[in-house]
Every structure is written in structure tokens, then in C-alpha cells.
C-alpha angles and dihedrals in degrees: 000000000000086000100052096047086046082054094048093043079052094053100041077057098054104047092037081056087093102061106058117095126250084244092052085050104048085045085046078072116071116229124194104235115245116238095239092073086055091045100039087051095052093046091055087041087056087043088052096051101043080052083054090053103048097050085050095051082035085053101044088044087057097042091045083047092049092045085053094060103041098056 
């Protein structure tokens, strides 16, 4: 019995292996991540936040400037 269910697991397998997408099928190998993308990713994240940084300060500067003139 357990055969014959293993052979029909098999074939379902086999005739649903069509319908899975080339994408579903390149994501089904696994593939060990390079480290660029993770660099990559914390160096844009460092860029991000000192852009952060500078429109705060850009943004205080302006507000400090605009509380000089009107008093």
C-alpha cells in the first residue's frame, strides 16, 4: 500500500512539474547569498540615515534662524 501511494506522490510530482514557474523553480535551489546584496544594503541604509541626519539638523537650523527674526 505504502508503495503504491510513494509511486503516486511520485507521479502527482512529476505531472504538477509544469506548472511551476521558472521563478518558483530557481527559488526551489538553494543558493548561498553573496555577501554584496548585505553590504550593499548596510551601506544605503548608512547613506539613508545620514540623510536623515542632515535634513533634521537642516530643519532645526531653519526653525532657530526663523525664531531670531521674529523676536
Amino acid at each position: 500500500m505504502s508503495k503504491q501511494l510513494a509511486q503516486t506522490i511520485e507521479t502527482l510530482n512529476n505531472t504538477k512539474s509544469h506548472l511551476i514557474t521558472p521563478a518558483a523553480r530557481q527559488a526551489q535551489i538553494q543558493q548561498p547569498r553573496s555577501f554584496l546584496p548585505i553590504a550593499y544594503r548596510l551601506c544605503l541604509g548608512i547613506v539613508y540615515g545620514l540623510g536623515l541626519g542632515v535634513g533634521w539638523l537642516f530643519i532645526q537650523t531653519v526653525q532657530s534662524w526663523v525664531r531670531v527674526w521674529l523676536t
